[in-house]
The first five atom37 places (N, CA, C, CB, O) and aatype in JSON, in Angstrom:
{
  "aatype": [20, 20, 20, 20, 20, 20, 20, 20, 20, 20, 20, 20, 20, 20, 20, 20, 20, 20, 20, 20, 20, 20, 20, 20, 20, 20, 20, 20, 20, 20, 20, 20, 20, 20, 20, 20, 20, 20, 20, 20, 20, 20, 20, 20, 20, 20, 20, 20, 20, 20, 20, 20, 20, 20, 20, 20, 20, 20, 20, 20, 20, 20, 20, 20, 20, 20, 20, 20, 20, 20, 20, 20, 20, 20, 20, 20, 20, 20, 20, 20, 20, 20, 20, 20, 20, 20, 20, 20, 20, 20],
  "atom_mask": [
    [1, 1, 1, 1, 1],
    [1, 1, 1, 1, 1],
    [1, 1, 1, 1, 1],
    [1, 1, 1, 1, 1],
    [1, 1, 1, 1, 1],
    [1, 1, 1, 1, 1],
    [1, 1, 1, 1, 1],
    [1, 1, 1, 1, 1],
    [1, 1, 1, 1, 1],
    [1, 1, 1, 1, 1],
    [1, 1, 1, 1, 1],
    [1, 1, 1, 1, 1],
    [1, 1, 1, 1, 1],
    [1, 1, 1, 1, 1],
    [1, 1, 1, 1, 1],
    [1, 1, 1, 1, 1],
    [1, 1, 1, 1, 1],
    [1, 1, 1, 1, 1],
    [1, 1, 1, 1, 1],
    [1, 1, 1, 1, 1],
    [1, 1, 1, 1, 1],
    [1, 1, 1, 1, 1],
    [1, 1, 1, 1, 1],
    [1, 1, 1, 1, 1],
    [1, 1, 1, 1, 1],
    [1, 1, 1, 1, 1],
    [1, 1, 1, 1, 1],
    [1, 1, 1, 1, 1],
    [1, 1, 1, 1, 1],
    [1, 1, 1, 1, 1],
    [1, 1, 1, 1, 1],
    [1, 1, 1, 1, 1],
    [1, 1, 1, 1, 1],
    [1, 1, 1, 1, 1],
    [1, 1, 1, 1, 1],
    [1, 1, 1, 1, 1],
    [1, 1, 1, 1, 1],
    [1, 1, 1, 1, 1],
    [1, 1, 1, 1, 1],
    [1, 1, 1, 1, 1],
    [1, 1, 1, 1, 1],
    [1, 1, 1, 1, 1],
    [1, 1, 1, 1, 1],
    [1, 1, 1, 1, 1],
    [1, 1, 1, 1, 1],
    [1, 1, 1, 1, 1],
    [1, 1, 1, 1, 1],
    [1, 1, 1, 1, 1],
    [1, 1, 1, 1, 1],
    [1, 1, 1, 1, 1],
    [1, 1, 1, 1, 1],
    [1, 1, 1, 1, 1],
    [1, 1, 1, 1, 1],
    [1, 1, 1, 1, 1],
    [1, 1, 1, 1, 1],
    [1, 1, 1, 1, 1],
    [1, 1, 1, 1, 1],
    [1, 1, 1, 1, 1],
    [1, 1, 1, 1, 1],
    [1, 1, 1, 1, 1],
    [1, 1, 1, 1, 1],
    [1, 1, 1, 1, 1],
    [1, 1, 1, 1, 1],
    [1, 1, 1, 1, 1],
    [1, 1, 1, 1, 1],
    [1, 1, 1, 1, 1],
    [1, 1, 1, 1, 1],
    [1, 1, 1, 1, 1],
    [1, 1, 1, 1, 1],
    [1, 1, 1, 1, 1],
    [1, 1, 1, 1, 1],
    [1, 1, 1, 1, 1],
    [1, 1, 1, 1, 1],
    [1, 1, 1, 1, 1],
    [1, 1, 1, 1, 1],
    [1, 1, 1, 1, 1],
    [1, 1, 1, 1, 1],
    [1, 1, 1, 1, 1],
    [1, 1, 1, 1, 1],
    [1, 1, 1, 1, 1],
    [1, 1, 1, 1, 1],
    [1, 1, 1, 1, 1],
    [1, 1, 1, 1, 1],
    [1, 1, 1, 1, 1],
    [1, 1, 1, 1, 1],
    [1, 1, 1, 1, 1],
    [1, 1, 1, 1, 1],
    [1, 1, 1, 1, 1],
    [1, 1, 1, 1, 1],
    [1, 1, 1, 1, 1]
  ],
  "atom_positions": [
    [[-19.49, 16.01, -43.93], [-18.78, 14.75, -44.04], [-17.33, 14.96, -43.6], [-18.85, 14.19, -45.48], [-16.72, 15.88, -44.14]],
    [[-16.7, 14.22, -42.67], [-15.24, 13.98, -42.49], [-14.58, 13.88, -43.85], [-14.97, 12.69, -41.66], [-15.06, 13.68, -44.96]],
    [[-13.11, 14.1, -43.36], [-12.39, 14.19, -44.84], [-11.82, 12.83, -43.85], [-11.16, 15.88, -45.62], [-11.81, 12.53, -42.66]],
    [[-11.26, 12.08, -45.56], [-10.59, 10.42, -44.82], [-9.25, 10.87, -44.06], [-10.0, 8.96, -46.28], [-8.68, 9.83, -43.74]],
    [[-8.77, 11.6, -43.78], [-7.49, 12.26, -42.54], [-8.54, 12.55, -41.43], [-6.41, 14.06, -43.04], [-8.08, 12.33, -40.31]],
    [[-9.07, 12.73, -41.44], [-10.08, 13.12, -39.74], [-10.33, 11.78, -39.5], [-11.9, 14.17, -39.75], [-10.08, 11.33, -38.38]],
    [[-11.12, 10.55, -41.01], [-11.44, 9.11, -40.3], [-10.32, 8.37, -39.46], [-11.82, 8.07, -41.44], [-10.22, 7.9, -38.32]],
    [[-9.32, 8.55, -40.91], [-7.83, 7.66, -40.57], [-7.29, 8.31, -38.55], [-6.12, 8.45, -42.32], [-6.69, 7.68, -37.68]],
    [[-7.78, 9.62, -38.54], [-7.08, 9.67, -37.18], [-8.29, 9.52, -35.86], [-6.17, 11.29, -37.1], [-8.01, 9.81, -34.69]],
    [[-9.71, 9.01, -36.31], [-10.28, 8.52, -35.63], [-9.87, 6.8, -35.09], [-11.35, 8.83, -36.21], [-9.83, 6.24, -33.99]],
    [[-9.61, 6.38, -36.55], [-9.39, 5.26, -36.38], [-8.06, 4.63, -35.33], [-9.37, 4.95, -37.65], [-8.15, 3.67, -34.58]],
    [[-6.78, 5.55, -35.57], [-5.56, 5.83, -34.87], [-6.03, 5.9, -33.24], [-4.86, 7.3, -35.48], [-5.34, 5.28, -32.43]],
    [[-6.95, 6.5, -32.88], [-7.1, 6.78, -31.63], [-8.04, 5.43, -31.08], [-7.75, 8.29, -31.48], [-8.15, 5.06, -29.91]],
    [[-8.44, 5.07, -31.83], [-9.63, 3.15, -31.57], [-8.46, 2.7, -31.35], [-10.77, 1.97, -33.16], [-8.13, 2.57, -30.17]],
    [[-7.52, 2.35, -32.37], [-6.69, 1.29, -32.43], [-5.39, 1.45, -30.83], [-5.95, 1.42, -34.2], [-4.64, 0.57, -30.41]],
    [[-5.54, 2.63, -30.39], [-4.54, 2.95, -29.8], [-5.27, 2.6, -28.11], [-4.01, 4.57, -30.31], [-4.59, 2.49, -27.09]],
    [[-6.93, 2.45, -28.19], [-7.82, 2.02, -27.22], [-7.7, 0.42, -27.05], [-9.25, 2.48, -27.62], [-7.56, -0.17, -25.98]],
    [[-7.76, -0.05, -28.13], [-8.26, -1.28, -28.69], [-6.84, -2.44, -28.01], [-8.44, -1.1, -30.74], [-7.05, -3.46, -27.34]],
    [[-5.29, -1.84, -28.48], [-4.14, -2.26, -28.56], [-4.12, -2.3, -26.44], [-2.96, -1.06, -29.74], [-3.58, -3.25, -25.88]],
    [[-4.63, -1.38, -25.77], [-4.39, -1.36, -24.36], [-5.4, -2.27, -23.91], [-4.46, 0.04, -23.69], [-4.96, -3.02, -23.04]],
    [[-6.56, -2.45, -24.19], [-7.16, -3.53, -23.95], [-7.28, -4.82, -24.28], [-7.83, -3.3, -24.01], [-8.0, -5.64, -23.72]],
    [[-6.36, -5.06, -25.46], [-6.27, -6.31, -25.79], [-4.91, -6.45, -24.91], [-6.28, -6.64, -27.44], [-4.68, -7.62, -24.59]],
    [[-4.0, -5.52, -24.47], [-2.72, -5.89, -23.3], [-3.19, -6.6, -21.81], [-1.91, -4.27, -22.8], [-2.78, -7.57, -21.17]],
    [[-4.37, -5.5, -21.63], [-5.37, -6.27, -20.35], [-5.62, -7.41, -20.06], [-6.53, -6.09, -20.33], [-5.24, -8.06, -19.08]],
    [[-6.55, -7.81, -21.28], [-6.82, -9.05, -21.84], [-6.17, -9.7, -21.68], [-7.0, -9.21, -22.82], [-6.61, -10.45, -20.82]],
    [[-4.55, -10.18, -22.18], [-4.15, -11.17, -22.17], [-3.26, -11.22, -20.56], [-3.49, -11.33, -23.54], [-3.02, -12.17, -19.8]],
    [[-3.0, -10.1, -20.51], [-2.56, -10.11, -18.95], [-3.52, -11.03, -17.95], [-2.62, -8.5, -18.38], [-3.16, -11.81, -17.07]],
    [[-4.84, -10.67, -18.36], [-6.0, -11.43, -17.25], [-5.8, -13.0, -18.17], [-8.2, -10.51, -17.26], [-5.98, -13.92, -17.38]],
    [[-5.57, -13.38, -19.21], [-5.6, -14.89, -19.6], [-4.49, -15.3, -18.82], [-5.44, -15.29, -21.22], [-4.66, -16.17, -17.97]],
    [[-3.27, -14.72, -19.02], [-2.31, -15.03, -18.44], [-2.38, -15.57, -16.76], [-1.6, -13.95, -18.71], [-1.77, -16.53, -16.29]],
    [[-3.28, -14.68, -16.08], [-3.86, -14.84, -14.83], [-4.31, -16.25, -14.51], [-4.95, -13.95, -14.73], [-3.97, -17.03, -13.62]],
    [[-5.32, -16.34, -15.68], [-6.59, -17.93, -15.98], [-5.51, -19.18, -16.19], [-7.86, -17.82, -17.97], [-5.67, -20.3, -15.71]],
    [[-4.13, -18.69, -17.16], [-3.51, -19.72, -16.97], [-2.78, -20.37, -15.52], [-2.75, -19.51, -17.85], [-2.77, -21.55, -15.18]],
    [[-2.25, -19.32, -14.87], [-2.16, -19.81, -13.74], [-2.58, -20.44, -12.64], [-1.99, -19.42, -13.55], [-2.17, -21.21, -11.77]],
    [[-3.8, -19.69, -13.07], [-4.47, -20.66, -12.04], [-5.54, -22.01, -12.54], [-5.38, -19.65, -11.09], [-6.27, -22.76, -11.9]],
    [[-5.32, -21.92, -13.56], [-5.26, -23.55, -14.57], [-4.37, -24.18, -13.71], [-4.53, -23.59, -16.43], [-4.44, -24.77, -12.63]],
    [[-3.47, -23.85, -14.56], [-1.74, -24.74, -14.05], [-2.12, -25.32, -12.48], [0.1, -23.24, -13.83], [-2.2, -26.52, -12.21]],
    [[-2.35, -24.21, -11.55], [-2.35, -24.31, -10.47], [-3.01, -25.48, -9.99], [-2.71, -23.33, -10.07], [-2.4, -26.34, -9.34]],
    [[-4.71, -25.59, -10.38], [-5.85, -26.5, -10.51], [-5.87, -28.18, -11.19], [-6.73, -25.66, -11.33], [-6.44, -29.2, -10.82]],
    [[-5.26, -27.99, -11.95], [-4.98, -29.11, -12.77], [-6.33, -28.74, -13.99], [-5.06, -30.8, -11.74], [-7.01, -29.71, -14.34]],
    [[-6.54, -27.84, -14.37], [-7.96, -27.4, -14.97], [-7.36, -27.36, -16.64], [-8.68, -25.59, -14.23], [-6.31, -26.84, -17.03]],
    [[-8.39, -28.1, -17.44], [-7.42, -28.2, -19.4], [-7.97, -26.56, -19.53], [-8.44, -29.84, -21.34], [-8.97, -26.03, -19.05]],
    [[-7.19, -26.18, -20.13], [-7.31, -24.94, -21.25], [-8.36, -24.51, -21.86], [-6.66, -25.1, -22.29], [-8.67, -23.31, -21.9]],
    [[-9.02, -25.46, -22.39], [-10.02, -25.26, -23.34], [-11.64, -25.16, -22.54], [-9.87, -26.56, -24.45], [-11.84, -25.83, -21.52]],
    [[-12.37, -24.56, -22.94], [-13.95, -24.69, -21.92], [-14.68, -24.14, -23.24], [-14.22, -23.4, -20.07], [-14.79, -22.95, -23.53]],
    [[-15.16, -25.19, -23.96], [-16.11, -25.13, -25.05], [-17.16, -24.28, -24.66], [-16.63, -26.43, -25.45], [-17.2, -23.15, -25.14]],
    [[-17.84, -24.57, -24.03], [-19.05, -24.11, -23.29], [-19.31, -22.3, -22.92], [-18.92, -24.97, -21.86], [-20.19, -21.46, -23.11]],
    [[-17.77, -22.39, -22.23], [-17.37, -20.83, -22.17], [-17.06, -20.15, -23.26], [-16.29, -20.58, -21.42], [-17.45, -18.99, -23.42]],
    [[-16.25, -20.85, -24.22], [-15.82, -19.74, -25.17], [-17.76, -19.89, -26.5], [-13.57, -20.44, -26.22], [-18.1, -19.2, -27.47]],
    [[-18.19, -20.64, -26.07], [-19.21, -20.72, -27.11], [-20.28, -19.74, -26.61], [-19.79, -22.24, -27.34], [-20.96, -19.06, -27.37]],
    [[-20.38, -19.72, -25.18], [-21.19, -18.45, -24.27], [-20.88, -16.99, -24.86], [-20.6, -18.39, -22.52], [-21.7, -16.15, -25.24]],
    [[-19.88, -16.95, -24.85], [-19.26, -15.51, -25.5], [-19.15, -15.28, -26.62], [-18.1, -15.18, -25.25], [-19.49, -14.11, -26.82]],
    [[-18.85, -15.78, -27.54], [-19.21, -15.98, -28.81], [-20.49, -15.5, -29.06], [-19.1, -17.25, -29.14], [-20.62, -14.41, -29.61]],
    [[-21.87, -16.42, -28.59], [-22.88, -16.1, -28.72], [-23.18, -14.74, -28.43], [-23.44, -16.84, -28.21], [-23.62, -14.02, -29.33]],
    [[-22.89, -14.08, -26.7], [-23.22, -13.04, -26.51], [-22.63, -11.97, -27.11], [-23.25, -12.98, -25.53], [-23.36, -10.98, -27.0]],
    [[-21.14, -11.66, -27.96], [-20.7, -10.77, -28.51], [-21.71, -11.21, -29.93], [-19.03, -10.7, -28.46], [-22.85, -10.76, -29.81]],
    [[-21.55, -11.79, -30.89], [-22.56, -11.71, -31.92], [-23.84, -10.99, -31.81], [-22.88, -12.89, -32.2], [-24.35, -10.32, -32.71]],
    [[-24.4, -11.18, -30.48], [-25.77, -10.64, -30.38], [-25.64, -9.08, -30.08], [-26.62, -11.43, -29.2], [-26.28, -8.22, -30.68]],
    [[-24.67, -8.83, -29.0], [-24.2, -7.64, -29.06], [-23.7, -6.74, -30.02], [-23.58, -7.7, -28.48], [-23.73, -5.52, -29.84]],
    [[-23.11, -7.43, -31.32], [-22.67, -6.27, -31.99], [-23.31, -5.96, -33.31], [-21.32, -6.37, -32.16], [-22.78, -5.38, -34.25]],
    [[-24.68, -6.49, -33.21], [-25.35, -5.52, -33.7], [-25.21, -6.33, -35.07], [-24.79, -3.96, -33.48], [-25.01, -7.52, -35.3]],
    [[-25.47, -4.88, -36.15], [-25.34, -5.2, -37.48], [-23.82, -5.91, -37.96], [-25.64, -3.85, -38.22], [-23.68, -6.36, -39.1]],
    [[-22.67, -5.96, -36.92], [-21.48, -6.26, -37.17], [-21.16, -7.82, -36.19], [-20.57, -4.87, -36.83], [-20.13, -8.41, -35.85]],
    [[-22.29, -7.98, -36.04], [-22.37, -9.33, -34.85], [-21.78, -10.6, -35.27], [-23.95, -9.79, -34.46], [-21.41, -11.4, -34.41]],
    [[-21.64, -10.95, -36.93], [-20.87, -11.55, -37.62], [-19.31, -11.64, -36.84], [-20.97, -10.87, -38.95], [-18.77, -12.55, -36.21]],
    [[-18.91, -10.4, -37.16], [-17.57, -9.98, -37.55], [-16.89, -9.98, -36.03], [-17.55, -8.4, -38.43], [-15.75, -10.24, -35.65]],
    [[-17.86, -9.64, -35.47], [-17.66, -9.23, -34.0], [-17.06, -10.7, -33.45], [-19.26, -8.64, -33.15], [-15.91, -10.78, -33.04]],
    [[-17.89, -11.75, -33.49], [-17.55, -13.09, -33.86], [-16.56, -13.32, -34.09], [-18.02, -13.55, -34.68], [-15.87, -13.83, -33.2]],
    [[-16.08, -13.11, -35.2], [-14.82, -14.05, -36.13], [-13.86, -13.48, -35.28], [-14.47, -13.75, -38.06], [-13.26, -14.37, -34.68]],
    [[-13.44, -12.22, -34.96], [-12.97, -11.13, -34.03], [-12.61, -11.66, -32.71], [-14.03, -10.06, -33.85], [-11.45, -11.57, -32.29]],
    [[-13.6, -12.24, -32.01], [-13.36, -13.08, -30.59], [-12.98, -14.2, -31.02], [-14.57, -13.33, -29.58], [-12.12, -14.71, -30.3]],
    [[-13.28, -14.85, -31.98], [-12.66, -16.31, -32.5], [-11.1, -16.31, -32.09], [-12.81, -16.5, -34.35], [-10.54, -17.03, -31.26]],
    [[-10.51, -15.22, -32.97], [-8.87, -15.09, -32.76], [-8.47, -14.23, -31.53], [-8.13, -14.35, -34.09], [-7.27, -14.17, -31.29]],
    [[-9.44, -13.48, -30.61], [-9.21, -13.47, -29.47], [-8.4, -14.73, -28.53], [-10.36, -13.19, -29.15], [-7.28, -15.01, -28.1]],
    [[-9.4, -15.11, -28.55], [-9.64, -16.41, -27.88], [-8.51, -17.35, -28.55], [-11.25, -16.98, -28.12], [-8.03, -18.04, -27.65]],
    [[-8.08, -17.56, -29.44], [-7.33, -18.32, -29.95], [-6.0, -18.15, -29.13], [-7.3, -18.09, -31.36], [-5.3, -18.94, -28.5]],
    [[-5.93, -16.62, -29.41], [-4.11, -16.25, -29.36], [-4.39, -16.42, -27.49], [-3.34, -13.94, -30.22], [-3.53, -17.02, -26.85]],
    [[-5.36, -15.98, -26.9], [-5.36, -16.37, -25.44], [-4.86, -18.07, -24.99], [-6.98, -16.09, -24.98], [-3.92, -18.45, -24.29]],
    [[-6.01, -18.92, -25.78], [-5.05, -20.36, -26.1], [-3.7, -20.38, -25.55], [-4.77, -20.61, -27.71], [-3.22, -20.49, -24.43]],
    [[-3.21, -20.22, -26.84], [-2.23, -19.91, -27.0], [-1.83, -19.73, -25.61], [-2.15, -19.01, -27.89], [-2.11, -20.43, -24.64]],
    [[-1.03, -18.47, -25.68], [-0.62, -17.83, -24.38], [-0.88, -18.87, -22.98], [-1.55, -16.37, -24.26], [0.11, -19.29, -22.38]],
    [[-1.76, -19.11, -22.68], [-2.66, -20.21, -22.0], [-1.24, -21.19, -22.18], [-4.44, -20.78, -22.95], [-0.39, -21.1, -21.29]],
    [[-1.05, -22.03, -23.21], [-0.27, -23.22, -23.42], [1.03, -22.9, -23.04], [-0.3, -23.73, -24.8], [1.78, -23.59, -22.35]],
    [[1.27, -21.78, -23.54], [2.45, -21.11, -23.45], [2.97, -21.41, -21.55], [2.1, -19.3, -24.01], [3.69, -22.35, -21.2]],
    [[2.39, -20.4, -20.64], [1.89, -20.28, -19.7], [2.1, -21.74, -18.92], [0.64, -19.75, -20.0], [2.72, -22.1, -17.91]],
    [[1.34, -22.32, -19.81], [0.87, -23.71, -18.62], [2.36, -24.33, -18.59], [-0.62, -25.2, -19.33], [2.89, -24.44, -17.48]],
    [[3.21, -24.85, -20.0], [3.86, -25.35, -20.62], [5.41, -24.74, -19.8], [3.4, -25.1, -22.1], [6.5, -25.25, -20.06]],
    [[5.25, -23.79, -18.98], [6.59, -23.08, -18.76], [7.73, -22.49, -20.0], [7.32, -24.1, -17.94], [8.95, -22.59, -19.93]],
    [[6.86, -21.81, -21.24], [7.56, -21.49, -21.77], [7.84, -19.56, -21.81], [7.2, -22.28, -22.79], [8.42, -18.81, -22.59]],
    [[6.95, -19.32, -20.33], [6.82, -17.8, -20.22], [7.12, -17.49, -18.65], [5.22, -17.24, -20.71], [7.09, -16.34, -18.23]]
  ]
}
């Protein structure tokens, strides 16, 4: 069994994965907003964010819940950013 200092610095090294890909991430929303803006295209795409939703739930398994709630506030703070973006406040 790991001692919880071997978990805690497993976890350190996720979070330190996790933190560069959620930078990606919003870099590429940031992208989507532009070329929103650009399009005249609204923000929001029910359809899309409900597609993904679905497929991360199914994907994650025994944590497919969580995995969920997880992209929920993905997706939110992308929003966000999105409005931000469209709005000329970035």
């Amino acid at each position: 069994m790991k001692s919880l200092d071997e978990i805690r610095a497993e976890i350190d090294s996720i979070d330190k994965e996790l933190i560069a890909l959620f930078m990606r991430r919003m870099d590429c929303s940031r992208a989507v907003a532009e070329y929103k803006k650009a399009n005249n295209i609204p923000i929001l795409n029910t359809d899309r964010e409900d597609e993904i939703l679905n497929s991360v739930e199914q994907k994650g398994g025994e944590y497919g819940e969580y995995a969920r709630e997880l992209y929920k506030k993905i997706m939110e703070l992308s929003r966000d950013l999105q409005g931000e973006v469209i709005s000329n406040k970035q």
